[in-house]
MARLOZA-34203 format. One line per 4 residues: their letters; for each residue x, y, z of N, C-alpha, C. Coordinates in Angstrom, 3 decimals. Layout:
a) X,Y,Z,X,Y,Z,X,Y,Z ~ ...
This chain:
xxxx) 65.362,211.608,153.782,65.473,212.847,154.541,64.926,212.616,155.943 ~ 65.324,213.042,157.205,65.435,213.217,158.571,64.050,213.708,158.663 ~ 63.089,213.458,159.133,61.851,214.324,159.775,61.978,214.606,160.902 ~ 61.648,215.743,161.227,61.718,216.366,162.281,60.335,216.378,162.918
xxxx) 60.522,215.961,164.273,59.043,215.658,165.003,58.824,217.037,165.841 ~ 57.425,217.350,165.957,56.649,218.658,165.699,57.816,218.736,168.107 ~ 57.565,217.666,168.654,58.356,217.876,170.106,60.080,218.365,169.644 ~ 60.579,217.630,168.914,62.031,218.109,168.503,62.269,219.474,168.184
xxxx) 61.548,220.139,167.361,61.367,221.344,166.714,61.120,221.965,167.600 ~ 60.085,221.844,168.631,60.072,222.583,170.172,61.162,222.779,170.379 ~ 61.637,222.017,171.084,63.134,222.088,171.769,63.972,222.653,170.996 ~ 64.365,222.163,169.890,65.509,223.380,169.492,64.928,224.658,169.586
xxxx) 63.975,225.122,169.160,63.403,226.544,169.287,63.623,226.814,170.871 ~ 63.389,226.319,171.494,63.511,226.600,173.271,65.252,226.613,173.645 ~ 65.927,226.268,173.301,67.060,225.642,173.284,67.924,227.124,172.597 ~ 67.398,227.411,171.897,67.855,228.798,170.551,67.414,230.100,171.655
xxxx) 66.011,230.006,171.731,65.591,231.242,172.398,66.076,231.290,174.228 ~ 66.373,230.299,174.560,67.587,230.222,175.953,68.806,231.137,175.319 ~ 69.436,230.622,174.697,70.523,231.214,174.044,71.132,232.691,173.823 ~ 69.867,233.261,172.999,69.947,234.143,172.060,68.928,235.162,172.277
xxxx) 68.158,234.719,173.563,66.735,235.365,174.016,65.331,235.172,172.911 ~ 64.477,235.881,173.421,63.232,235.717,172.768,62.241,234.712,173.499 ~ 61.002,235.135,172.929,59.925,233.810,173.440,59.910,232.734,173.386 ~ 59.896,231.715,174.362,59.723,230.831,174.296,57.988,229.863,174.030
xxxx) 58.303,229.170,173.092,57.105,228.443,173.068,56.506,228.972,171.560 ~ 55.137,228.283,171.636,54.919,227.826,169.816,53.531,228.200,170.606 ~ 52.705,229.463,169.766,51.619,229.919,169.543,49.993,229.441,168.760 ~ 50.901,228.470,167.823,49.894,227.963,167.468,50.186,226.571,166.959
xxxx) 50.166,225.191,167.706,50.726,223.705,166.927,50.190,223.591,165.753 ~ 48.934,223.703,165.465,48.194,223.487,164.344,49.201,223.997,162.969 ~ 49.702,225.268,163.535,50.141,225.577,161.949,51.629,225.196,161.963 ~ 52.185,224.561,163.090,53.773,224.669,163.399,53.715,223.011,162.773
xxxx) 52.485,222.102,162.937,52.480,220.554,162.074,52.076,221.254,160.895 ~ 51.054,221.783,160.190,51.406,221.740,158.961,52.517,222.403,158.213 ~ 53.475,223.440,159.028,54.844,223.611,158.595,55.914,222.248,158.492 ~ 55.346,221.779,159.108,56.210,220.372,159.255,55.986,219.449,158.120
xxxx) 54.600,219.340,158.049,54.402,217.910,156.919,54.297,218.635,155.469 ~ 54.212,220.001,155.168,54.556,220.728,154.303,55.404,220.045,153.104 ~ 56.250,219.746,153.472,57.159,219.214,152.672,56.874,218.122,152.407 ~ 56.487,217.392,152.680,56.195,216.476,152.733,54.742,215.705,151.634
xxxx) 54.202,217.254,150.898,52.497,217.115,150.447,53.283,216.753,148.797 ~ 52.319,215.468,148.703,51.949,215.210,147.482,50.837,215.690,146.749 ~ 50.468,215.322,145.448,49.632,215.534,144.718,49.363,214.098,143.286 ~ 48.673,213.995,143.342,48.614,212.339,142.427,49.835,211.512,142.841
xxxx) 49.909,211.282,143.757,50.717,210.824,144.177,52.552,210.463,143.672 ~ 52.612,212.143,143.428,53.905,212.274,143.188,54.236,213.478,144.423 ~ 55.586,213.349,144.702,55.803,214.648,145.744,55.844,215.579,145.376 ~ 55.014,216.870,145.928,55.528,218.754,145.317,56.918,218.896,145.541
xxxx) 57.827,218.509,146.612,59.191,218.833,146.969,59.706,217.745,146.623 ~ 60.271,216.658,145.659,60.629,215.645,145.738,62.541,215.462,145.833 ~ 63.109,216.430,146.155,64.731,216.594,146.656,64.599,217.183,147.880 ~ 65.918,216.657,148.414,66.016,217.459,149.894,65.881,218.921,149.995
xxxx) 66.794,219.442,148.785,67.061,220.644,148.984,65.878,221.529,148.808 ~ 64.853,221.116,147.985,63.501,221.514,147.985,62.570,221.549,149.016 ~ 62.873,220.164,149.947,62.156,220.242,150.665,62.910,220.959,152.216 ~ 63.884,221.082,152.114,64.592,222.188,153.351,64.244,223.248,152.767
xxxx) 64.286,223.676,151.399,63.800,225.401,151.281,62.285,225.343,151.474 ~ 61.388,224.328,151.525,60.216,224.606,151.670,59.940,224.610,153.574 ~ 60.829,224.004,154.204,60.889,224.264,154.880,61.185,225.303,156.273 ~ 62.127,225.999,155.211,62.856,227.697,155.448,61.591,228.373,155.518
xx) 61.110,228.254,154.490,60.369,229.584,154.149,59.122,229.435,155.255 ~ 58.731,228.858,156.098,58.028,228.811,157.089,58.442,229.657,158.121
C-alpha cells in the first residue's frame, strides 16, 4: 500500500480547498501524523489493519 507523506496530504488538502473553497492549512500536525501512521499500528507485532481496504477505511474515518 502507497503511504502518503504527512507534506503530500498537505497539498492535496490545499489543492481541494483552492478548488472547492474552505481553509486552507492543517491546525494541528501532531494529530494529522498520527492520522497518518494510524493505519499503519501494530500490536505483537501483527498489524490492527492488515488489508488495504482496512487500512483506507481506517484512514477515512479520520
Amino acid at each position: 500500500m502507497i503511504k502518503f507523506s504527512k507534506d503530500k496530504v498537505k497539498l492535496l488538502h490545499q489543492l481541494i480547498s483552492e478548488e472547492t473553497g474552505g481553509t486552507i492549512g492543517v491546525r494541528d500536525e501532531g494529530l494529522l501524523e498520527s492520522a497518518l501512521e494510524g493505519a499503519f499500528a501494530t500490536f505483537d507485532g501483527k498489524d490492527l489493519y492488515p488489508s488495504k481496504e482496512e487500512k483506507g477505511a481506517r484512514l477515512a474515518i479520520r
